[in-house]
Backbone as CSV, one residue per row, in Angstrom:
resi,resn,N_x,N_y,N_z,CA_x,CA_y,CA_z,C_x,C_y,C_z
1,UNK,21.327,9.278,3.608,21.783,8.903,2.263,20.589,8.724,1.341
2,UNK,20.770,9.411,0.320,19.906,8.956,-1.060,18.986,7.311,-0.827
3,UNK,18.140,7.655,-0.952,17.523,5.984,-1.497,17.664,5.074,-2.973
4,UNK,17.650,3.893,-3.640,17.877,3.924,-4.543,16.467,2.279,-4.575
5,UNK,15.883,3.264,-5.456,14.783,1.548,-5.849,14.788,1.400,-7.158
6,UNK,14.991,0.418,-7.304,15.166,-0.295,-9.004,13.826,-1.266,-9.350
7,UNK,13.473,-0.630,-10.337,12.189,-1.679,-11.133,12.669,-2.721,-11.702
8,UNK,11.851,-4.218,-11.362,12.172,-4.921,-11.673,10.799,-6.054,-12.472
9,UNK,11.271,-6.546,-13.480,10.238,-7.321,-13.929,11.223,-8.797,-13.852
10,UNK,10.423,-9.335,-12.635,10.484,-10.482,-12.620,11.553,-10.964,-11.318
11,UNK,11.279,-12.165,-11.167,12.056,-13.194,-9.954,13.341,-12.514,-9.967
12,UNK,14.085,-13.044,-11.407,15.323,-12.736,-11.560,16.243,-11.362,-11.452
13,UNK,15.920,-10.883,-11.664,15.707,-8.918,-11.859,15.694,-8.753,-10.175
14,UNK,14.698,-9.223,-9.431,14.432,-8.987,-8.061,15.543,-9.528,-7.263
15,UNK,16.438,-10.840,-7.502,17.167,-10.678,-7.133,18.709,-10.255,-7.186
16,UNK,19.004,-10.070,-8.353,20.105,-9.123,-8.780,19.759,-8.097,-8.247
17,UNK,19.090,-7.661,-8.371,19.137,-5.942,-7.545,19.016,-6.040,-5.954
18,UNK,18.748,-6.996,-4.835,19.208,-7.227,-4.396,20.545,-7.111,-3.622
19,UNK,21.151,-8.173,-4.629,22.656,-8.285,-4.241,23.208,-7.541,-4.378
20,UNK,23.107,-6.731,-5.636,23.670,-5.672,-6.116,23.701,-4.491,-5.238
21,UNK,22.252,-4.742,-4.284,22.357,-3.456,-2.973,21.693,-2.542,-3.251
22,UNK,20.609,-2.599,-4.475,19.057,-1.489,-4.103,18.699,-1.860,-2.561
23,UNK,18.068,-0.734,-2.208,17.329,-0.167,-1.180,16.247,-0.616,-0.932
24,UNK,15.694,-0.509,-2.318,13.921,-1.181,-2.815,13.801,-1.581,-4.082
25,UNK,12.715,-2.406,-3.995,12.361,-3.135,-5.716,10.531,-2.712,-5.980
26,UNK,10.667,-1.795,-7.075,9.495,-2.107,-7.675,8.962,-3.041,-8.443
27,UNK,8.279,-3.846,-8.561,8.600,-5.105,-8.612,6.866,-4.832,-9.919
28,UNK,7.184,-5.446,-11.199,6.374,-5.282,-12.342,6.238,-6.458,-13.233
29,UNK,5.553,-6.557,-14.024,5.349,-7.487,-15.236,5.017,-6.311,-16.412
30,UNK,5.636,-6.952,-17.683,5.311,-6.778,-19.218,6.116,-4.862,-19.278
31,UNK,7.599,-4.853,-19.151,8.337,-3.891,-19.348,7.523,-2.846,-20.890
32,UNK,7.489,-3.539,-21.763,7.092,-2.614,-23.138,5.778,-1.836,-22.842
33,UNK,5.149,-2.199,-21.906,3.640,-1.674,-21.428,4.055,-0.645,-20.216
34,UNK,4.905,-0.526,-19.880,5.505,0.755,-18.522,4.983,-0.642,-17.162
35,UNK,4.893,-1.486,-17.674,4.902,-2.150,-16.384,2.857,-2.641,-15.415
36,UNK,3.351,-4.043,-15.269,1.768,-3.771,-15.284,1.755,-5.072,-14.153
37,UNK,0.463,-5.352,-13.327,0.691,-6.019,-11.990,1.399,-7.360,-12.146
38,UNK,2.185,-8.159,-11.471,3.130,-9.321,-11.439,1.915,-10.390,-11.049
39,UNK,2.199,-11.342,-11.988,1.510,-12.427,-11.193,1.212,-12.955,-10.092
40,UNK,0.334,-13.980,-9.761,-0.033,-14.683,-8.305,1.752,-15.312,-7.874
41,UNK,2.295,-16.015,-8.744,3.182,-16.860,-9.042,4.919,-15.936,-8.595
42,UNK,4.757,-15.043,-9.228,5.832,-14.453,-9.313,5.481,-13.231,-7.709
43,UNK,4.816,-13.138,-7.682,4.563,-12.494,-6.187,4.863,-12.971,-5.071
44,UNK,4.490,-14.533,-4.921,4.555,-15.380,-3.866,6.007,-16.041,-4.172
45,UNK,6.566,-15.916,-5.428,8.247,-16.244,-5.002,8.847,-15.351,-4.635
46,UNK,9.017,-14.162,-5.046,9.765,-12.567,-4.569,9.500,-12.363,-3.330
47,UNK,8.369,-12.653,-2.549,8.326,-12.742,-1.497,9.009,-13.728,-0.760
48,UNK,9.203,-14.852,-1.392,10.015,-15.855,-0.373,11.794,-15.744,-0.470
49,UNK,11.855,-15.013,-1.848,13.237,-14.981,-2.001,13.927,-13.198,-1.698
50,UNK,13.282,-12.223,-1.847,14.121,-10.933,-1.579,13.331,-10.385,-0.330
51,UNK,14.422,-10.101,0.841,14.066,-9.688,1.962,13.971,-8.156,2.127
52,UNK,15.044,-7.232,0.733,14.468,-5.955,1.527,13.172,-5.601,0.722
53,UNK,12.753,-4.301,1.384,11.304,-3.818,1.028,10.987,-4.414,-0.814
54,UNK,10.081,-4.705,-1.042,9.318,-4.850,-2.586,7.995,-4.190,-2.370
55,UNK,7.702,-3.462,-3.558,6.454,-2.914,-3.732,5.982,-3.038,-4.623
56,UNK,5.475,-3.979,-5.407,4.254,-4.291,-6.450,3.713,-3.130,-7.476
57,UNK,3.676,-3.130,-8.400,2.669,-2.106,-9.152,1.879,-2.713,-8.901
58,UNK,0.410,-2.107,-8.977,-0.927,-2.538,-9.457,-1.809,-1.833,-10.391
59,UNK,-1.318,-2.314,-11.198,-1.733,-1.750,-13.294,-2.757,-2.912,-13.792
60,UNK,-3.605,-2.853,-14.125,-4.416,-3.961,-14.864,-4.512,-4.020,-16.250
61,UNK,-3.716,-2.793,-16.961,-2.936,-2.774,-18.331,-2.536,-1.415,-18.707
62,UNK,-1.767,-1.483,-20.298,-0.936,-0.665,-20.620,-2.032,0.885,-20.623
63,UNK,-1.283,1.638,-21.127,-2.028,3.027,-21.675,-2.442,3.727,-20.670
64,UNK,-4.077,4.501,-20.778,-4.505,5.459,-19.826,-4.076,5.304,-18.528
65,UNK,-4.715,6.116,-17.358,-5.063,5.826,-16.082,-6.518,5.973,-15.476
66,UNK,-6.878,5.918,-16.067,-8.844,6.454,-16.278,-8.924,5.103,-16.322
67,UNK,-9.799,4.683,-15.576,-9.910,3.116,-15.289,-11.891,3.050,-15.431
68,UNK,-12.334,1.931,-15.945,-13.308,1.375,-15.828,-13.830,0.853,-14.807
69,UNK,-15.290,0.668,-14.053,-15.633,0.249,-12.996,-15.102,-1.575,-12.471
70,UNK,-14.909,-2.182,-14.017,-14.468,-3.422,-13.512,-12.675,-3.642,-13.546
71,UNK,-11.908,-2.250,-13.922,-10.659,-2.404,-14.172,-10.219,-2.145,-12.740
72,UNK,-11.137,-1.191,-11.808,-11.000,-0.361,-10.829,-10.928,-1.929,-9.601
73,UNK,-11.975,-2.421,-9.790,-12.756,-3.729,-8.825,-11.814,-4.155,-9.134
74,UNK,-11.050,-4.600,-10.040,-9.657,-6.424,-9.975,-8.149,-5.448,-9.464
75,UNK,-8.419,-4.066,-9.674,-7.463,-3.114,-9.123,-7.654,-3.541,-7.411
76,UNK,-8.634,-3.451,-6.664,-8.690,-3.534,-5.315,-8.535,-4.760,-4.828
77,UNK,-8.964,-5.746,-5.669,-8.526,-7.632,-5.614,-7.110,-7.700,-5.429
78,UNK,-6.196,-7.145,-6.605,-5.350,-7.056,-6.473,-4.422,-6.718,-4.721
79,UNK,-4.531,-5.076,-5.058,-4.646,-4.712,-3.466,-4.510,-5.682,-2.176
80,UNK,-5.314,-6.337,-2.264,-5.924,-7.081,-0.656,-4.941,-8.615,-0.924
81,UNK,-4.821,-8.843,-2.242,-3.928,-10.106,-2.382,-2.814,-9.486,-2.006
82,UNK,-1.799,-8.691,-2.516,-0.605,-8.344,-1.963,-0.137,-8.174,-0.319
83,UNK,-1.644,-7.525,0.119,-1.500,-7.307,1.565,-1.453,-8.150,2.281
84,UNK,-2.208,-9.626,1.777,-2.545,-10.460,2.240,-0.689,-11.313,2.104
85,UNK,-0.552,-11.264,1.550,1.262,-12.000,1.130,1.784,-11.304,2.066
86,UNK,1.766,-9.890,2.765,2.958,-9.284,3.740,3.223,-8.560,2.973
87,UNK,3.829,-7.645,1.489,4.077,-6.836,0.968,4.203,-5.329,1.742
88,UNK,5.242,-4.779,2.000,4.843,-3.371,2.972,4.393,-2.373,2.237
89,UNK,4.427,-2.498,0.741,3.791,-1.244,-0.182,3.237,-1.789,-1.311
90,UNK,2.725,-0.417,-2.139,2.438,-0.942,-3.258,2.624,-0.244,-4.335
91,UNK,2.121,0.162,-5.707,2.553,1.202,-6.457,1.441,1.575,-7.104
92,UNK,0.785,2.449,-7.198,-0.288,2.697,-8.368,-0.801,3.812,-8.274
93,UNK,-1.840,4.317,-9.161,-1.796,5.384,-9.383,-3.726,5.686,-10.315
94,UNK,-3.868,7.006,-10.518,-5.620,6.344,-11.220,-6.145,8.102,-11.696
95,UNK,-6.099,8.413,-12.760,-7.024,9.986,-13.179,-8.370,9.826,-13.693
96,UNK,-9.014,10.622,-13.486,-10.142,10.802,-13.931,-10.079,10.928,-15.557
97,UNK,-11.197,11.530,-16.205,-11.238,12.189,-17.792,-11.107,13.405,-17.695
98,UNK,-10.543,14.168,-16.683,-10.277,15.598,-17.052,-8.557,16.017,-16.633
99,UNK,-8.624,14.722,-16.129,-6.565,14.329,-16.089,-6.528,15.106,-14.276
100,UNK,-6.996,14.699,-13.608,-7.110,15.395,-11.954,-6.634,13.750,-11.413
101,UNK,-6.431,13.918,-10.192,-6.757,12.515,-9.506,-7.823,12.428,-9.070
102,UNK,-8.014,11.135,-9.387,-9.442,10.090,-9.141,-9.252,9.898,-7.612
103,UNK,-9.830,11.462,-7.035,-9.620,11.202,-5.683,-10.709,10.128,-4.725
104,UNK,-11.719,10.173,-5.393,-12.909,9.399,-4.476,-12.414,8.201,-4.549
105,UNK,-11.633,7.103,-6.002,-10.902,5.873,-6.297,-9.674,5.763,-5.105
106,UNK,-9.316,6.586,-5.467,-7.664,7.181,-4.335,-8.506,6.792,-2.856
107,UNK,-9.029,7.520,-2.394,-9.294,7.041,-1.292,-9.909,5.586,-0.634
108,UNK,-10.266,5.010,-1.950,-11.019,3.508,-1.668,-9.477,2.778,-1.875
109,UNK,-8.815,2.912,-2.430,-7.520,2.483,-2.373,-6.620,2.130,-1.447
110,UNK,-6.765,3.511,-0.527,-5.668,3.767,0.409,-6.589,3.004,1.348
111,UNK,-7.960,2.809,1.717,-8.420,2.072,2.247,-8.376,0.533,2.804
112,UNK,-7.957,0.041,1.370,-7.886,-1.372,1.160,-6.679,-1.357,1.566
113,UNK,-5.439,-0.356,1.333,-4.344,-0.683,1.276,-3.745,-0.082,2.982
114,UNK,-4.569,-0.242,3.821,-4.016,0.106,5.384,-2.966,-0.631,5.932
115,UNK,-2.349,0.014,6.421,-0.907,-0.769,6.959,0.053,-0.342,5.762
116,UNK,-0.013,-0.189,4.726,1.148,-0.088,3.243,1.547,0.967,2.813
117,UNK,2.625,1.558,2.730,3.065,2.200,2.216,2.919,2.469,0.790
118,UNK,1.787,3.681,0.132,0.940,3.503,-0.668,2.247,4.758,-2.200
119,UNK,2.800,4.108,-3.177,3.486,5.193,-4.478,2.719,5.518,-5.397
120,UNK,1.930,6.839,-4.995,1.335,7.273,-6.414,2.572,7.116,-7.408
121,UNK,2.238,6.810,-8.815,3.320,6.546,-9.744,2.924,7.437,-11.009
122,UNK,3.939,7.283,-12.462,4.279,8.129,-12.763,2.538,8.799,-13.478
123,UNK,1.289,8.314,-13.265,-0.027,8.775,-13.250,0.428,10.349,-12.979
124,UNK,0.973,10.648,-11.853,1.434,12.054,-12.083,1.684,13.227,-12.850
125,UNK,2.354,12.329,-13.700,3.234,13.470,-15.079,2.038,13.868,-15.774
126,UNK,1.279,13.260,-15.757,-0.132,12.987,-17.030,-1.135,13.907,-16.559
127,UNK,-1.267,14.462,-14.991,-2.137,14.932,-14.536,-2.318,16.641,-14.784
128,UNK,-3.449,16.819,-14.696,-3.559,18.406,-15.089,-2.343,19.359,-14.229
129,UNK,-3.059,19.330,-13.193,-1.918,20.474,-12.055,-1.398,20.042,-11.174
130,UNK,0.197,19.543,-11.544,0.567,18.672,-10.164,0.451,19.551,-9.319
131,UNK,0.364,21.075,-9.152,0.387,21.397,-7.609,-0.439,20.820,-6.604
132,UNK,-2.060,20.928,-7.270,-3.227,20.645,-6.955,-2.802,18.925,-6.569
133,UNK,-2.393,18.269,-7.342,-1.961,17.036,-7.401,-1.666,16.370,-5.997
134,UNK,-0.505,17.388,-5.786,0.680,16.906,-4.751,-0.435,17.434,-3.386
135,UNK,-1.334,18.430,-3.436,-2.438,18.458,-2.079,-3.079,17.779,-2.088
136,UNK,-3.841,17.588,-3.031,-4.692,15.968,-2.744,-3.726,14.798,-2.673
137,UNK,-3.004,14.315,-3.038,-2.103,13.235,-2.410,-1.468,13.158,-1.389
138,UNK,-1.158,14.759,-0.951,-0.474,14.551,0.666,-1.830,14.314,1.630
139,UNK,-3.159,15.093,1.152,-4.410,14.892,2.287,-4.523,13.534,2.253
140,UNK,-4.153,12.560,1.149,-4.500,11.091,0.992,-4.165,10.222,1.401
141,UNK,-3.074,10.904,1.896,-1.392,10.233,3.173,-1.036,9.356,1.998
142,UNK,-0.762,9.449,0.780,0.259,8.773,0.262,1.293,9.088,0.921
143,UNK,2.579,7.930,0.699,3.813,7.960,1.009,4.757,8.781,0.167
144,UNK,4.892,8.375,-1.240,5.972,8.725,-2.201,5.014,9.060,-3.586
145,UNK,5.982,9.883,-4.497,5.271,10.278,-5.919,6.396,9.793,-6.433
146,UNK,5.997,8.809,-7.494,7.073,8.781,-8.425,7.316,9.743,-9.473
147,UNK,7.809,10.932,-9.989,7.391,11.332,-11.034,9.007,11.669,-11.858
148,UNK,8.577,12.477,-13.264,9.719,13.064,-13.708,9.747,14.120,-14.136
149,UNK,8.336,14.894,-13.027,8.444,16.664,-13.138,7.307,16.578,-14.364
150,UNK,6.755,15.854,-14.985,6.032,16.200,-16.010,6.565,16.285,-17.204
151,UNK,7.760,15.702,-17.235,8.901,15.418,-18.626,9.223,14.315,-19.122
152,UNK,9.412,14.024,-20.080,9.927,13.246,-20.912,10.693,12.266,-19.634
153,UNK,11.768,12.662,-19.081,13.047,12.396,-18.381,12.903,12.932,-16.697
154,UNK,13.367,12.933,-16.002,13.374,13.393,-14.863,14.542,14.684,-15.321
155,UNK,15.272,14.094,-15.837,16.661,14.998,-15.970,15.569,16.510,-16.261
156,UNK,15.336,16.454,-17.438,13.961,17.925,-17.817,13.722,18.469,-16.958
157,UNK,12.851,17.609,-16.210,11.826,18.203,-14.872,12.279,18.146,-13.727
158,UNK,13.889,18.382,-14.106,14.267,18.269,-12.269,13.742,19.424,-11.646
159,UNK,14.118,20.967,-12.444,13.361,22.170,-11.576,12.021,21.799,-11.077
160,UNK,10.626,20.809,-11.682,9.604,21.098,-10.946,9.714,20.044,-9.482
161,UNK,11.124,18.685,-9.987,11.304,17.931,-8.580,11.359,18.837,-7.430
162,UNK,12.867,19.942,-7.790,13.362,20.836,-6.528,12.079,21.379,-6.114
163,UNK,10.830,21.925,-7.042,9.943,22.724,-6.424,9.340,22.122,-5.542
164,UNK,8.485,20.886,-6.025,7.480,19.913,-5.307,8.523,19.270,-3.885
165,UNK,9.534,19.188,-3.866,10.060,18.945,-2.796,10.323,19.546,-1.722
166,UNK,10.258,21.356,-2.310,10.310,22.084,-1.437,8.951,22.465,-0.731
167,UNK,8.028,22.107,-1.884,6.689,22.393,-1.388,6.157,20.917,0.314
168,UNK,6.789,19.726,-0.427,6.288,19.052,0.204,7.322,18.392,1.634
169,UNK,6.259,18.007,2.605,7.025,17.539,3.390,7.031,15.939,3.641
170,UNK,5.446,15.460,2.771,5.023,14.331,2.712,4.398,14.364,1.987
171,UNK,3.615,13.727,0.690,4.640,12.352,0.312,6.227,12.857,-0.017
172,UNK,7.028,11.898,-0.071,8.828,11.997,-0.748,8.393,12.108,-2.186
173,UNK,9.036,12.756,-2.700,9.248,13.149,-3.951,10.465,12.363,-4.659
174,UNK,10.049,10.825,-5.359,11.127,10.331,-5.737,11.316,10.174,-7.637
175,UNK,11.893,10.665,-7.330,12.699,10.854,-9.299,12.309,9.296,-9.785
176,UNK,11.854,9.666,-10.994,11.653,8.371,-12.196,11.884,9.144,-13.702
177,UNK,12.520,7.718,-14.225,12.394,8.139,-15.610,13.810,8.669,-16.441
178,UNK,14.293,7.731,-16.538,15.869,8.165,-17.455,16.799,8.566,-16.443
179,UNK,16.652,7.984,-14.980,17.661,7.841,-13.952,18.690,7.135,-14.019
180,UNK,19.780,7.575,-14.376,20.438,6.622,-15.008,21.969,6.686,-13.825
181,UNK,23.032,6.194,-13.915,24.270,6.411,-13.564,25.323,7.619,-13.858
182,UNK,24.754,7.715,-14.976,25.805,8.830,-15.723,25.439,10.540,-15.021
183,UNK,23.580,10.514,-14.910,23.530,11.366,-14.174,22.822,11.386,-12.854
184,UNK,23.013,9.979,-12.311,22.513,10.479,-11.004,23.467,11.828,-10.263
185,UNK,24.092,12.117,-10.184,24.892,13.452,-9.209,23.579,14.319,-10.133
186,UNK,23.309,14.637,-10.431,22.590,15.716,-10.611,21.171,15.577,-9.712
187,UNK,20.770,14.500,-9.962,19.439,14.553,-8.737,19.630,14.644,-7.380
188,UNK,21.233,14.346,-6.959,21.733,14.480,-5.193,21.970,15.535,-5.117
189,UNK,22.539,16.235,-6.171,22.706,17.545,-5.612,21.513,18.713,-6.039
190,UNK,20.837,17.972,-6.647,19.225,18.931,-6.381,18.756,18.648,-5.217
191,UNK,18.721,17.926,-4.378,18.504,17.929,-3.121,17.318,16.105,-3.153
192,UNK,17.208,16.024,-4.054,16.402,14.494,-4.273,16.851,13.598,-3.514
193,UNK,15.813,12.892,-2.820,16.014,12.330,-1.541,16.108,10.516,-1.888
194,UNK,15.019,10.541,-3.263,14.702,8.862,-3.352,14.815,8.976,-4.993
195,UNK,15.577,7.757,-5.743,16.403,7.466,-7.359,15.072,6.234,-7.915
196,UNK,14.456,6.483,-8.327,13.874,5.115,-9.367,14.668,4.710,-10.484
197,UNK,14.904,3.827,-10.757,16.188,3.182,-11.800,15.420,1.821,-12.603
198,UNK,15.686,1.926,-13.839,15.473,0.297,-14.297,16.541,-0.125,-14.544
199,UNK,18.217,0.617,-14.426,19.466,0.001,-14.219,19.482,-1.182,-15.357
200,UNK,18.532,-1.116,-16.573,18.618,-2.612,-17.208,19.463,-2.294,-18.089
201,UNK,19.676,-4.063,-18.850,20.516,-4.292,-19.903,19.221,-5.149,-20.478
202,UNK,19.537,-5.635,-21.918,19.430,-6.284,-22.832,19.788,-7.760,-23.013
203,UNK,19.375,-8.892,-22.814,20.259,-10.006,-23.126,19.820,-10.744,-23.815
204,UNK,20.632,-11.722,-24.390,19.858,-12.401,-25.339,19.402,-13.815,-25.452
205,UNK,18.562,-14.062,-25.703,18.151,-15.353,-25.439,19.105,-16.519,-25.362
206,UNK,18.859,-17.488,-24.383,19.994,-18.868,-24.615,19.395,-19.618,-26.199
207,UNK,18.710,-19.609,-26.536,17.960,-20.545,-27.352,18.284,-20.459,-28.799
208,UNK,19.265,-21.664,-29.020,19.808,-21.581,-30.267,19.217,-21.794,-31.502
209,UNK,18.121,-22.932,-31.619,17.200,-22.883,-32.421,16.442,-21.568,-32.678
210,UNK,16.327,-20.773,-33.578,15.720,-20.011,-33.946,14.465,-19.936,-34.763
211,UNK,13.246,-20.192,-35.135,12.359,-20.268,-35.734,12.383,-19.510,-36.458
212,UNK,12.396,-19.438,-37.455,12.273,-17.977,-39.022,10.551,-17.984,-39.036
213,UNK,10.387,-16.816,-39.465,9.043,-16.533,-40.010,7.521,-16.754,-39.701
214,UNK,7.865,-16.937,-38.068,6.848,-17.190,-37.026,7.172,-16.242,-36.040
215,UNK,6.142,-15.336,-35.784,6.368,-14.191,-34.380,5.022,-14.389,-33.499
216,UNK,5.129,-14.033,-32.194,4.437,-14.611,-31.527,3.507,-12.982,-30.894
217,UNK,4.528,-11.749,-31.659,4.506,-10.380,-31.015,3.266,-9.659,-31.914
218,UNK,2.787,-9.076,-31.349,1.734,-8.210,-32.430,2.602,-6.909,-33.350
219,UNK,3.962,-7.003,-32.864,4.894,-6.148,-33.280,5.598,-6.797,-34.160
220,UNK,5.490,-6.857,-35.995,6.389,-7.724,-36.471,8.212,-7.612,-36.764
221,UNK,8.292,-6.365,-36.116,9.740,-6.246,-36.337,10.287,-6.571,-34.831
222,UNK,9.866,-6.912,-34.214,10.365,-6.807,-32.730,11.384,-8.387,-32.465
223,UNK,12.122,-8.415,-32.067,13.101,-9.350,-31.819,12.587,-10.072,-30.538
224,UNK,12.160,-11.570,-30.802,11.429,-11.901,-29.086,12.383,-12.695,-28.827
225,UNK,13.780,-12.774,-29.718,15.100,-13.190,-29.096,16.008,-12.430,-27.638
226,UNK,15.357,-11.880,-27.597,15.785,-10.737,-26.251,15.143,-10.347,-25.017
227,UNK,15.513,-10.018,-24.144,14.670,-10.150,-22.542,15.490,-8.880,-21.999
228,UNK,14.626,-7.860,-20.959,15.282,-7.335,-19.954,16.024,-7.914,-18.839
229,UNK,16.810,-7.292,-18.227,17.180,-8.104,-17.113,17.822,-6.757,-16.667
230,UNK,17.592,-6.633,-15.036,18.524,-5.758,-14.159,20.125,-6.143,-14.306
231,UNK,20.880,-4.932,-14.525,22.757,-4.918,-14.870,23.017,-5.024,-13.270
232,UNK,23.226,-5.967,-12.557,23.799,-5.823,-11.053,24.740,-4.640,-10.932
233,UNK,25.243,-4.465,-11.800,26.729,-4.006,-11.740,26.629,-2.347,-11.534
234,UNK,25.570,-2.289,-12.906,24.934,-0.611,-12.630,24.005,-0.230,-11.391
235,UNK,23.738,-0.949,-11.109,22.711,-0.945,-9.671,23.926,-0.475,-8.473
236,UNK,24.863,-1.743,-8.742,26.256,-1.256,-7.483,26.675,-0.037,-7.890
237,UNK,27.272,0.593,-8.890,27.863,1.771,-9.339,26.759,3.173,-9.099
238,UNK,25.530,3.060,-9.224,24.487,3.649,-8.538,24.954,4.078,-7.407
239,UNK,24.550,2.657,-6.500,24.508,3.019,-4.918,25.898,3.167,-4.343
240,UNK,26.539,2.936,-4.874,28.369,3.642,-4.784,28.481,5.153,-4.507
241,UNK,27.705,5.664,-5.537,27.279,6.861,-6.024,26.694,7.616,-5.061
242,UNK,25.379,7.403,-3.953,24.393,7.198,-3.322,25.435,7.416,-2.228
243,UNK,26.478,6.444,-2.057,27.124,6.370,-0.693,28.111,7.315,-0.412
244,UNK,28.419,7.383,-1.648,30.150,8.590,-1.656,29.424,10.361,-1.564
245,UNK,27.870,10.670,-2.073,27.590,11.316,-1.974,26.853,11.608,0.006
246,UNK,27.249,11.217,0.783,26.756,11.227,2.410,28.264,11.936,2.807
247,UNK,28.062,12.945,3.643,28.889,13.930,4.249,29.484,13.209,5.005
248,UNK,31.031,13.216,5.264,31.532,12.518,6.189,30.593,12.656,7.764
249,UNK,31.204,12.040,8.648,31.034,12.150,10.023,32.187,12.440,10.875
């Protein structure tokens, strides 16, 4: 059966999806940034509270993937703290300035990260030649690529999913990026083995007091009355999806 892992920013998020019956949690901080490493705090509760697999990003901020010598160093801190918690994976990803993978980084990585099930992430789409890509990452023994074919959407780039999947036998080739409910059947029956989902909704703050004319956002139109949160509900209707699509026996 299909796999189904849902990104989650935060405690709460981690465990709705959960219950709801993801497979796996990518587990993130600061959604408007594509997601960037989870705190000391919020690491060491997700760990005490969701039992199936979680895998951590490890982002040290928004934008490039061309990392600096000291962005690279709190990148591998990172690393060794997660491993050190029990975490069985992790998520990250790293290009050079000519958009290749930062294979010599890649390999100090996978280093630190022994024992873990290592997701190049969507660093992929961005890269010069995923073919080239997907050989240096399988020699790297990554596990999984998150990508969305090099598109906007996964939906776009499903033809280069079917390709890279056919090409590969390792890492899994798992869909990200505008995975939604409406069309997951289209990635099962491309033959896609593993669903990345942020399954979110919108909610709105409890907090009735409202402050006028004070923002706390570097964005002044942005509403900081509002929060992500994983939809349990779309997560179940997902893996419903996931389940009804397995051939009888």
């Amino acid at each position: 059966m299909p796999l189904l892992e849902i990104c989650c920013y935060g405690i709460d998020c981690a465990v709705t999806a959960q219950q709801a019956g993801a497979d796996r949690i990518e587990l993130c901080a600061a959604p408007k940034e594509g997601g960037l490493t989870p705190s000391a705090g919020v690491l060491r509760q997700v760990k005490q509270r969701v039992s199936i697999p979680v895998h951590p990003i490890i982002r040290p901020r928004g934008g490039d993937f061309c990392y600096t010598d000291a962005e690279f160093e709190t990148m591998l801190e990172d690393i060794a703290f997660v491993r050190e918690l029990g975490y069985p994976g992790l998520v990250i990803g790293m290009l050079d300035g000519e958009g290749h993978i930062d294979v010599p980084r890649m390999k100090r990585v996978m280093e630190q990260a022994q024992g873990m099930a290592v997701t190049f992430h969507r660093a992929f789409d961005m890269c010069h030649n995923p073919h080239q890509a997907l050989e240096q990452l399988t020699e790297l023994g990554v596990a999984r690529i998150l990508t969305s074919g090099q598109q906007q959407n996964a939906e776009l780039g499903l033809s280069l999913l079917r390709e890279l999947k056919q090409l590969s036998r390792a890492p899994i080739i798992m869909a990200g990026a505008g995975v939604r409910l409406s069309n997951l059947k289209k990635f099962v029956e491309g033959g896609i083995d593993e669903m990345h989902s942020s399954a979110g909704q919108t909610v709105a703050s409890p907090m009735r007091y409202r402050k006028a004319g004070v923002s706390m956002s570097a964005d002044a139109e942005a509403d900081e009355f509002n929060r992500y949160c994983v939809d349990g509900d779309v997560v179940a209707a997902m893996k419903a999806v996931l389940v009804a699509s397995e051939p009888a026996t």
